[in-house]
C-alpha positions as CSV (number, residue, x, y, z in Angstrom):
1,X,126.4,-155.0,-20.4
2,X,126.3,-156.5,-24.2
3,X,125.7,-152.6,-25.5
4,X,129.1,-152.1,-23.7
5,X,130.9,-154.7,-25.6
6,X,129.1,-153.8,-28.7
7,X,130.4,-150.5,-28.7
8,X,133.9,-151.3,-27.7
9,X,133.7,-153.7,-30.7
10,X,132.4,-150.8,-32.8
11,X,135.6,-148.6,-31.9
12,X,138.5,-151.5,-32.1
13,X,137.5,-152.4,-35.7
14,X,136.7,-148.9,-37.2
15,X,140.6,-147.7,-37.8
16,X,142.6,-145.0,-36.7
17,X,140.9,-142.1,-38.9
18,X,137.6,-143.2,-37.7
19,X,138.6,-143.6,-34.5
20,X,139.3,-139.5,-33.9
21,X,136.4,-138.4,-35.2
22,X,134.0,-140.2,-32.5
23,X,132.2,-138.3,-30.4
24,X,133.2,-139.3,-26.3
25,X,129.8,-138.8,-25.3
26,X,128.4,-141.8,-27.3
27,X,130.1,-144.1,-24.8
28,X,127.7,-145.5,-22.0
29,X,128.3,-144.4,-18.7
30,X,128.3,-147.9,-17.7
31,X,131.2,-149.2,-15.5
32,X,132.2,-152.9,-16.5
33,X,134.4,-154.8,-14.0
34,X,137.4,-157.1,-15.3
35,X,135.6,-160.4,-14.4
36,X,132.1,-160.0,-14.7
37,X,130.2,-163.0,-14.2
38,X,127.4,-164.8,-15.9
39,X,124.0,-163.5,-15.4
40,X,123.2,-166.8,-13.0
41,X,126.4,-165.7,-11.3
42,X,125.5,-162.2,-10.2
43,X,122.0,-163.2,-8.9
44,X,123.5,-166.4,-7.1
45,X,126.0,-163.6,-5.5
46,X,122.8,-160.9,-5.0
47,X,120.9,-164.3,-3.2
48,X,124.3,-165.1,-1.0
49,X,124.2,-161.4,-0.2
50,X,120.6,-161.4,0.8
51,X,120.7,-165.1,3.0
52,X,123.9,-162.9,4.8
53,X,122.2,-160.2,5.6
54,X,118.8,-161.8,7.3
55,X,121.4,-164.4,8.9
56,X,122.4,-161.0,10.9
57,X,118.4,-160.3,12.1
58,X,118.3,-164.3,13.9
59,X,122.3,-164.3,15.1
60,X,121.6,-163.4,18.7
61,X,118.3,-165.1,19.2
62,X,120.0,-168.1,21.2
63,X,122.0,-165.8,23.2
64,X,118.9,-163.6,24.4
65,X,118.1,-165.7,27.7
66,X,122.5,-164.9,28.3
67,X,123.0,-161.9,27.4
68,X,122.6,-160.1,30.5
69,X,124.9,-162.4,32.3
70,X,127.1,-162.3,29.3
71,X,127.8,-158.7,29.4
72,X,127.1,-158.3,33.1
73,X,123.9,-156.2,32.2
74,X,120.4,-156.1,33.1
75,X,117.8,-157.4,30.9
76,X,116.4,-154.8,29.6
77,X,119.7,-153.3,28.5
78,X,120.3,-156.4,26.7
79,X,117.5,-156.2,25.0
80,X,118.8,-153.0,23.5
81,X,121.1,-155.3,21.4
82,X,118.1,-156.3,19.1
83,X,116.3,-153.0,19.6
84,X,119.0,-151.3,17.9
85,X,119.7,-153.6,14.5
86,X,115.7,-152.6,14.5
87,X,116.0,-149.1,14.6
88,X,119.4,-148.0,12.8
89,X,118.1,-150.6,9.4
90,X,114.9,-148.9,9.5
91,X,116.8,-145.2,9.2
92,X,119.6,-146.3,6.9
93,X,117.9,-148.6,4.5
94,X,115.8,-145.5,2.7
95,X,119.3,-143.7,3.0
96,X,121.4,-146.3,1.6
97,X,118.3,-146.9,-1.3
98,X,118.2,-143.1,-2.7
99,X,122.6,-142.6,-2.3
100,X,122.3,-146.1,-4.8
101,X,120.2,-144.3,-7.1
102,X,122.5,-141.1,-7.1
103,X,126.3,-143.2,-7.3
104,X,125.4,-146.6,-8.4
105,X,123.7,-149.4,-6.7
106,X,126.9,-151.6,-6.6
107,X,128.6,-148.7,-5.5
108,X,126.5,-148.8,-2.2
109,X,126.7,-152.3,-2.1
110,X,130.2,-152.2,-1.5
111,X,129.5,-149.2,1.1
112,X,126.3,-151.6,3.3
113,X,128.8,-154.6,3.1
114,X,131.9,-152.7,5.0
115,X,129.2,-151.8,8.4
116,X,128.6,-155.6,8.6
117,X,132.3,-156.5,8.7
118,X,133.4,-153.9,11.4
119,X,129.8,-154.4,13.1
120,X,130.2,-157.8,13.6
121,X,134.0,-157.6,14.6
122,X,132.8,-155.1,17.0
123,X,130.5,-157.5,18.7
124,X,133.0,-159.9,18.6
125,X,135.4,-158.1,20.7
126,X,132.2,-156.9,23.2
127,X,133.1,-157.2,26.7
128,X,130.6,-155.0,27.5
129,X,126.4,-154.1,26.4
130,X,127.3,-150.6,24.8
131,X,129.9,-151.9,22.6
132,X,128.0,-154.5,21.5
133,X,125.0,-152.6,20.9
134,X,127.6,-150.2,18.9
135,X,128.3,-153.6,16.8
136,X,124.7,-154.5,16.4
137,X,124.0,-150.9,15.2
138,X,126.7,-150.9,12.8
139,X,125.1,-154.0,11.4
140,X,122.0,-152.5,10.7
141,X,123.6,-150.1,8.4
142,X,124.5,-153.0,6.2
143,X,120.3,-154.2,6.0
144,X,120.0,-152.3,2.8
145,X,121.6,-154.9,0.7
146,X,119.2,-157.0,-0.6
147,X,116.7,-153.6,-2.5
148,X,120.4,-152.4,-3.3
149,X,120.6,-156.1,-5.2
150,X,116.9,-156.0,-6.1
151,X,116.8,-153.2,-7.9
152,X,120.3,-153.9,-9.9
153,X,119.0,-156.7,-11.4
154,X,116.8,-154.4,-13.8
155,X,120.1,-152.8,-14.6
156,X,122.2,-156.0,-15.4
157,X,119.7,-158.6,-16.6
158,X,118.0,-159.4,-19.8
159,X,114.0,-158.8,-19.6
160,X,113.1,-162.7,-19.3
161,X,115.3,-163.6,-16.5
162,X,114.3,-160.7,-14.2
163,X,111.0,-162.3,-12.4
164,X,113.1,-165.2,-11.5
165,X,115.9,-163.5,-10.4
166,X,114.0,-160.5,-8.4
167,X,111.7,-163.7,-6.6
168,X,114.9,-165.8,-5.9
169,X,116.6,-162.8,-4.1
170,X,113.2,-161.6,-2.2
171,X,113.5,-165.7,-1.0
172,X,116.5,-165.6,0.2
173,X,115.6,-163.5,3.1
174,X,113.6,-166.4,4.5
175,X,116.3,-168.8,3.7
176,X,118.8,-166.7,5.9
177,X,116.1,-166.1,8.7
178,X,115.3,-170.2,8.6
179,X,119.2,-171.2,8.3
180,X,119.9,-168.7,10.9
181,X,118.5,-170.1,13.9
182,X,119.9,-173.4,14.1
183,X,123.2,-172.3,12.8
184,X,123.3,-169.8,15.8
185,X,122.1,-172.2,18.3
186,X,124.7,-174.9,17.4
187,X,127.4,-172.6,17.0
188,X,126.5,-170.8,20.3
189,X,125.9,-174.4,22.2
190,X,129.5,-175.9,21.0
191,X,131.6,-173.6,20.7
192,X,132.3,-169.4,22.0
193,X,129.5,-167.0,21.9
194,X,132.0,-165.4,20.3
195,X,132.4,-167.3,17.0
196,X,129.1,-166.5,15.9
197,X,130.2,-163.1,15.1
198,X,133.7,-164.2,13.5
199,X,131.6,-166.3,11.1
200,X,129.4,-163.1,10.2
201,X,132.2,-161.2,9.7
202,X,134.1,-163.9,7.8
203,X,130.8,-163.8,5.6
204,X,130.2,-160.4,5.0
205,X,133.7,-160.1,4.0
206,X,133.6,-163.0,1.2
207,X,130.2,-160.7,0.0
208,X,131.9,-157.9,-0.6
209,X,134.8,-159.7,-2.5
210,X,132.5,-161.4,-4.2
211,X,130.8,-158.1,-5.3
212,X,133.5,-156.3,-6.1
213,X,134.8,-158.7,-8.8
214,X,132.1,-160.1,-10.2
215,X,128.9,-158.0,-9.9
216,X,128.8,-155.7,-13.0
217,X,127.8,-151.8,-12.1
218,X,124.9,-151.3,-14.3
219,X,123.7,-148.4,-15.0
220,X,125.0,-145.4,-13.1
221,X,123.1,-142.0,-11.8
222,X,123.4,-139.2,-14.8
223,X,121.8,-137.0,-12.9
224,X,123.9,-136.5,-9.6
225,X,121.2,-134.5,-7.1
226,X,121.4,-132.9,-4.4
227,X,121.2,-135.6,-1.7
228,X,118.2,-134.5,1.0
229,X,119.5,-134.6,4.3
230,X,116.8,-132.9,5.9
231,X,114.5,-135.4,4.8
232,X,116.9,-137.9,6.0
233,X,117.3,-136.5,9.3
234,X,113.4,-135.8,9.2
235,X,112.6,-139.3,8.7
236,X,114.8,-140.9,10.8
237,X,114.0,-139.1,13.6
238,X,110.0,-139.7,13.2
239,X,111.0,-143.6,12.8
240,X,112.8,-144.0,15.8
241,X,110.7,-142.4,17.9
242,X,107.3,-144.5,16.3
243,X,109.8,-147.8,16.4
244,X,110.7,-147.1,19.8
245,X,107.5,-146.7,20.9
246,X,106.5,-150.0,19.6
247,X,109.2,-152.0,20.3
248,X,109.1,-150.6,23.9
249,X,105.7,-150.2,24.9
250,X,104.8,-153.4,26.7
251,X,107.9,-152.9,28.4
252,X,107.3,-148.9,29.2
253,X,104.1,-149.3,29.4
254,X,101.5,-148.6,27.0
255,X,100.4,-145.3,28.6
256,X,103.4,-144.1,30.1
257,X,104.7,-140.5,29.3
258,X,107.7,-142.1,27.6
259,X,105.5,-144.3,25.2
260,X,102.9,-141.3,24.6
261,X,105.5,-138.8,23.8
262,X,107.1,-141.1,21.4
263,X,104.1,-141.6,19.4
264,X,103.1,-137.9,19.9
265,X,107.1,-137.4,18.5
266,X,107.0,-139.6,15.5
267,X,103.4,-138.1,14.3
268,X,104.6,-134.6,14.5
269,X,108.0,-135.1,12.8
270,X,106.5,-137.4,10.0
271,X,104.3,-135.0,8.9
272,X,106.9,-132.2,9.2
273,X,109.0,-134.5,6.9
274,X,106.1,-135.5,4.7
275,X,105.9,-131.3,4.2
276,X,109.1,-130.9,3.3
277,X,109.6,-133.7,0.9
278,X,106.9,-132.3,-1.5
279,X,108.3,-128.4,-1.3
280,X,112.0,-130.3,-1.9
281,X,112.9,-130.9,-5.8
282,X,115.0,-133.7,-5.3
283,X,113.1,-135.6,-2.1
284,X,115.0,-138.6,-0.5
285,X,111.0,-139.9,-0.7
286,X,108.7,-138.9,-3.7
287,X,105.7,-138.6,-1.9
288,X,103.9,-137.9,-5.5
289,X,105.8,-141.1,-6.6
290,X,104.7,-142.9,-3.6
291,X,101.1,-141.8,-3.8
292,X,100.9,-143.4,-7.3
293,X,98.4,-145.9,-6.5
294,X,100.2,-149.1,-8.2
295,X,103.2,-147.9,-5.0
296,X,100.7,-146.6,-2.7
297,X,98.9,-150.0,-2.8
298,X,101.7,-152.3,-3.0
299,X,103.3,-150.6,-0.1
300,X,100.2,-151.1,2.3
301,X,100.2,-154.6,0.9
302,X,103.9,-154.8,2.2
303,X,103.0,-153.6,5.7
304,X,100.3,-156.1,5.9
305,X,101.7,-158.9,5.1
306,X,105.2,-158.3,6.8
307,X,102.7,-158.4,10.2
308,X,101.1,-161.8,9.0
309,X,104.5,-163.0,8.4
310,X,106.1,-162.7,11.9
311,X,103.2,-163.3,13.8
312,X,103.7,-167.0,13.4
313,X,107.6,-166.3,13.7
314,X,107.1,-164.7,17.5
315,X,104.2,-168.0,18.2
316,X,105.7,-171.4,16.6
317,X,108.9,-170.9,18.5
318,X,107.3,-170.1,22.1
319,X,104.9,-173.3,21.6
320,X,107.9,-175.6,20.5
321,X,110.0,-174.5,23.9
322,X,107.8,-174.2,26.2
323,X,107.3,-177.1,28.8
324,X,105.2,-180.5,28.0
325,X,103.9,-180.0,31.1
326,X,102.0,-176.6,30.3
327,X,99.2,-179.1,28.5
328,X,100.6,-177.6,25.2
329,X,104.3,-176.8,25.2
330,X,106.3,-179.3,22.9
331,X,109.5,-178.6,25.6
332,X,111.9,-178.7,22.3
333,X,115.6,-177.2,23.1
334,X,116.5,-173.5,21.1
335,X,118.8,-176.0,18.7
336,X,115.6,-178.2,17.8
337,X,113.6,-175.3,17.5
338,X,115.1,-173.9,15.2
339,X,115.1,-177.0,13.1
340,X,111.5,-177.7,13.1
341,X,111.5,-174.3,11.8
342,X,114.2,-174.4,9.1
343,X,112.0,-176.3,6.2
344,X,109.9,-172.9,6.1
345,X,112.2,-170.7,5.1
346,X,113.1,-172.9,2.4
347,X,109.9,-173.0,0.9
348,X,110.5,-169.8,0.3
349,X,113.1,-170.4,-2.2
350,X,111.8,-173.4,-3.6
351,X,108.6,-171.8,-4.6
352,X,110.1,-168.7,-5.7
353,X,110.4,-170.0,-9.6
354,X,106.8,-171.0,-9.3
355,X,105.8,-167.3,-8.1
356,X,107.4,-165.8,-11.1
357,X,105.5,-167.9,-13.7
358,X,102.4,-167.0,-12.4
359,X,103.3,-163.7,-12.3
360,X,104.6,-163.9,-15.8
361,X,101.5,-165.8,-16.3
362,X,98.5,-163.8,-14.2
363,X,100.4,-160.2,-13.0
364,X,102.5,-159.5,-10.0
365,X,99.0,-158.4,-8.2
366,X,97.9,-161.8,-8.6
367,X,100.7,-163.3,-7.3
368,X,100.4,-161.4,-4.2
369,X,97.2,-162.1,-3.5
370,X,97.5,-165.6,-3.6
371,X,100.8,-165.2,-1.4
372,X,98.2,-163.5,1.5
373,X,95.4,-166.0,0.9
374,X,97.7,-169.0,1.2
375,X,99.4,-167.5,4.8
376,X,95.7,-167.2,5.8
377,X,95.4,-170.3,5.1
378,X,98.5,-171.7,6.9
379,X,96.9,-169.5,10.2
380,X,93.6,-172.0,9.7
381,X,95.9,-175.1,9.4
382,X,97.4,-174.4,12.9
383,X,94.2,-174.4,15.0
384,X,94.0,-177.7,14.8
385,X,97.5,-178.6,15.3
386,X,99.1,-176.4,17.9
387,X,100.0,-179.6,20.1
388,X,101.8,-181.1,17.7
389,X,105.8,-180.6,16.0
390,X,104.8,-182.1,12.9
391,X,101.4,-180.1,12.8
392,X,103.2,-177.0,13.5
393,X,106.3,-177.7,10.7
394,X,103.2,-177.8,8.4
395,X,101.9,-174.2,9.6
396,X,105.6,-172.8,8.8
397,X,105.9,-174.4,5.8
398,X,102.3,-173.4,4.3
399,X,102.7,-169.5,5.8
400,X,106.1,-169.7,4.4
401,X,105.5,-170.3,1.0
402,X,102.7,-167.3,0.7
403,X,105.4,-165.3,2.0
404,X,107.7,-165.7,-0.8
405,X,105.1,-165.6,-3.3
406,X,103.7,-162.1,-1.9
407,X,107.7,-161.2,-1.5
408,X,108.5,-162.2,-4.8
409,X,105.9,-160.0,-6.5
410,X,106.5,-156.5,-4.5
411,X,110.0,-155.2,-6.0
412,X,108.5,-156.6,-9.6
413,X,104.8,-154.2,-9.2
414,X,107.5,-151.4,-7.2
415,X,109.6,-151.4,-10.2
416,X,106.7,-151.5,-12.6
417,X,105.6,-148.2,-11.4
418,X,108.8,-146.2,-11.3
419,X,111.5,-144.4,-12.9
420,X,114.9,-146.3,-13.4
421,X,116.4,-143.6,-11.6
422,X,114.4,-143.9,-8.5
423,X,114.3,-148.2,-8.7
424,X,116.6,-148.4,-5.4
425,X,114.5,-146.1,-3.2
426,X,111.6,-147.2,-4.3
427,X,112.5,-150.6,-3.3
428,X,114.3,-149.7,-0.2
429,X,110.9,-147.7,0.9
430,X,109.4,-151.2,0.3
431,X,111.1,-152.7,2.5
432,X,111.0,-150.1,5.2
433,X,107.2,-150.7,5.0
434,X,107.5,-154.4,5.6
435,X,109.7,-154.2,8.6
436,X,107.1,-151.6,9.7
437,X,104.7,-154.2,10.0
438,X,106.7,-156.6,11.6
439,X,107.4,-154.1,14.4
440,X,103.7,-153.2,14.5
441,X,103.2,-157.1,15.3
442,X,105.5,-158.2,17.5
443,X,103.6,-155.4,19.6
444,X,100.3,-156.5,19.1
445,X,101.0,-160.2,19.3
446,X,103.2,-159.4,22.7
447,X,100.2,-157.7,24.1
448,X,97.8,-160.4,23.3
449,X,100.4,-162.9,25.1
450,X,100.7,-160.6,28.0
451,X,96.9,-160.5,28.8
452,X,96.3,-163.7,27.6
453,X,98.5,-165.6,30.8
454,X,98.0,-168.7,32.6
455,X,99.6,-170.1,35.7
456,X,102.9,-172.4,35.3
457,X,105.3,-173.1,38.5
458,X,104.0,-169.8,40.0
459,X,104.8,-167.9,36.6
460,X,102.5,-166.3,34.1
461,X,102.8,-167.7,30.6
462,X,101.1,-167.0,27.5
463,X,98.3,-169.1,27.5
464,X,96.8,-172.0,24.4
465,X,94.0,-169.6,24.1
466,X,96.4,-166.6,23.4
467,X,98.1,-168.1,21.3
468,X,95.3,-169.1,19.3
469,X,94.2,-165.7,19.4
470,X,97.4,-164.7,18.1
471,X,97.3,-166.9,15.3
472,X,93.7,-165.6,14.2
473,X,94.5,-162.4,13.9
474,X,97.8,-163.2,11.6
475,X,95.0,-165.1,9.4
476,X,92.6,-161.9,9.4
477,X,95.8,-159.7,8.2
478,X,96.8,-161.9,6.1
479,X,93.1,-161.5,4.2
480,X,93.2,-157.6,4.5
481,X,96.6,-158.0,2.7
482,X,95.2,-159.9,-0.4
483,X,92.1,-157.8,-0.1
484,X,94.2,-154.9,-0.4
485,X,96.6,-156.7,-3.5
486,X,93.3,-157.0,-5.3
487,X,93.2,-153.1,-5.7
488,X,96.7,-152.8,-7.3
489,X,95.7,-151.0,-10.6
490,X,98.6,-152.9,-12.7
491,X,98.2,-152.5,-16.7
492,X,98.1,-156.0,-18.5
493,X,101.4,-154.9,-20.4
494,X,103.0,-153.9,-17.0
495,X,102.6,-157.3,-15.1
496,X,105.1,-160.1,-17.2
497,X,108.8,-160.0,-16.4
498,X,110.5,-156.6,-17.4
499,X,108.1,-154.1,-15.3
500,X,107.1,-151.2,-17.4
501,X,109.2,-148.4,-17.9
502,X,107.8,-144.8,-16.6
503,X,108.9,-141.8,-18.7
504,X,112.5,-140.2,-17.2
505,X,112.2,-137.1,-19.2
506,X,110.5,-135.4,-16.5
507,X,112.7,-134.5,-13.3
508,X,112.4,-136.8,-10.4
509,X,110.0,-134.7,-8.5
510,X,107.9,-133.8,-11.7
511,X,104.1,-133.8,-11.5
512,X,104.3,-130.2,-10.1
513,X,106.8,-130.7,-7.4
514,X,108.6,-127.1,-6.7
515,X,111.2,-126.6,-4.0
């Protein structure tokens, strides 16, 4: 931004004769808006964007044990109105991350914001399951909003503000997930079902406005490629059907023909996709890119520790509501609930400004690793204290924190390791991964629960020992995760704040890419 004002100055105080003989191709292709704000501005805005967006992911939580009756469906058609926010995010967010790298990341900021306005209008309106599983979809187009904002910050900010910045953002996905369940409940228990959706619309809409007169462009694509739709189609395809499959498999059944032939679909048309991204010159994935082992790494970091993350999230809230009388229920309402667990998700954003010192300090890498140990370590606090609210606001708040540490430090080592040009994909891939592993545990921890039962009122329920099982394996994870950070081969000038820059000379699937 300065360089643009530095060479408008150059041009108002040269003079008329000096003026015409100025080459047009010395001014940056960088796209100012009227009112751009303060650097603090645009990543409070980025933050408000990202808290918006996770808000979406918890909105119908309290309204799962209604929905049915709600829309006059069954059960498992309501469930369908989380399955698909699931499914159309993990398509569109890789989309939505390469399209920002080609027209502009605040470009396709402005694009993700619209879907959560008409999506959550659409649900709204609902009167019955379809359109609101329309609405829901259309809201998981808008999930790629916070790597869109992630990866503009290395366009718009100076070098020492950007670990902040990039942790504070990564944080405010907790803070929207934490926020988002009380606010849901107690709108939901005073008021229409209805309003919840007004007030995400209302949101979304201040977002975009926001956006589109403060947040600066940045730097803009030079290079407009040929976007990959086959890859897109190829990709999306093999996700839904692996997604599906574990979303829907305890339900389906684990070896149903349905759940088989899901897995059997995804594996066959990921590695058709995989094929064609590395004969493609302009990939919606770089594969080579990807396989670079400070990405490769990071990104099987991000899958493990996503799964330690919500393995907690699906446990702490079943022990808070279920009955006293089960021996180790806490029989707390959805509204309490979701208080007890609020404090956690802040954690993540107060810590945040601690996790980019050290990784100014230590590396990225580091920070990461010590974001896995310390969720391991919140998994050996709970043992102990499952029986307990307090003991259990401890667990959220401990796991918590090494979740925004290890969140903070992945868009910093993914941008370390990649072309400017390819920052939003790269990031957006990122995040794919994570949300990968969350799907991956909510089927393993729903398995454990269902085989792990005890009898309550004639009704099976997920017994202590299950959940204590549960809780173990989020701790083991959570050590494979840091175990796996302590492999990322970052150079010491790579780790501070400003990640290091890769070469762009090359084309973007250089390193002997051909179509």
């Amino acid at each position: 931004m300065h360089h643009a004002y530095d060479v408008y100055s150059a041009y108002r105080f040269r003079g008329p004769a000096r003026r015409l003989v100025e080459p047009r191709e010395e001014r940056p292709p960088v796209s100012v808006p009227p009112r751009p704000a303060p650097p603090g501005g645009v990543v409070g805005i980025l933050a408000f964007a990202g808290i918006t967006a996770a808000l979406m992911q918890t909105l119908v939580v309290p309204l799962l044990g209604e929905l049915a009756t709600l829309l006059d469906t069954s059960a498992s058609n309501a469930s369908w109105v989380v399955t698909a926010t699931l499914l159309v995010a993990a398509v569109a967010t890789p989309v939505s991350g390469r399209l920002g790298d080609m027209y502009g990341k605040r470009r396709m900021l402005l694009v993700s914001v619209a879907p959560l306005v008409i999506g959550s209008v659409v649900c709204a309106l609902s009167s019955s399951v379809v359109t609101m599983i329309v609405g829901r979809g259309l809201q998981g187009l808008g999930m790629g909003v916070v790597p869109l904002g992630l990866s503009l910050l290395r366009d718009v900010l100076p070098p020492e503000r950007l670990g902040t910045s990039i942790a504070l953002i990564s944080a405010s996905m907790g803070v929207g997930g934490a926020l988002g369940l009380p606010f849901s409940a107690a709108v939901a228990e005073n008021t229409s079902w209805r309003a919840l959706f007004w007030v995400a619309a209302g949101l979304s809409a201040l977002v975009g406005a926001l956006i589109w007169v403060f947040v600066p462009a940045g730097d803009t694509a030079g290079h407009r490629a040929r976007f990959d739709g086959v890859g897109a189609l190829g990709l999306g395809g093999g996700l839904v059907c692996l997604l599906l499959a574990v979303s829907k498999g305890s339900d389906w059944g684990w070896g149903s023909a349905t759940t088989l032939g899901l897995f059997a679909g995804a594996a066959v048309l990921l590695l058709a996709w995989g094929r064609w991204e590395l004969r493609f010159a302009e990939p919606l994935v770089d594969l080579r890119l990807a396989a670079r082992p400070q990405v490769l790494f990071t990104n099987m970091a991000s899958v493990l520790v996503g799964f330690s993350m919500y393995a907690q999230a699906l446990v702490v809230p079943q022990l808070l509501q279920l009955p006293e009388e089960t021996g180790y229920g806490l029989g707390q309402s959805m509204m309490a609930m979701g208080l007890w667990m609020a404090p956690g998700g802040l954690m993540m954003m107060v810590l945040s400004p601690f996790g980019a010192k050290l990784s100014a300090a230590r590396g990225p890498k580091v920070t990461l690793a010590v974001g896995s140990v310390v969720i391991s370590c919140g998994y050996a606090v709970s043992l102990p204290l499952l029986g307990s609210t307090w003991g259990l606001l401890l667990v959220t708040m401990v796991v918590s924190s090494g979740v925004g540490l290890a969140y903070g430090a992945m868009p910093t080592l993914i941008m370390g390791a990649v072309p400017r040009s390819m920052t939003a994909s790269a990031n957006s891939f990122n995040t794919l991964m994570r949300s990968v592993g969350t799907s991956v545990a909510a089927a393993v921890v729903g398995v454990v629960l269902a085989q792990m039962t005890t009898e309550f009122g004639g009704f099976p329920l997920p017994s202590e020992n299950g959940f204590r099982v549960a809780m173990m394996i989020g701790a083991g994870v959570a050590l494979v995760a840091a175990a796996v950070a302590t492999l990322i081969p970052v150079r010491a000038a790579d780790a501070p704040t400003e990640p290091a820059e890769p070469t762009e000379e090359t084309p973007l699937a250089a390193e002997g890419a051909k179509p």
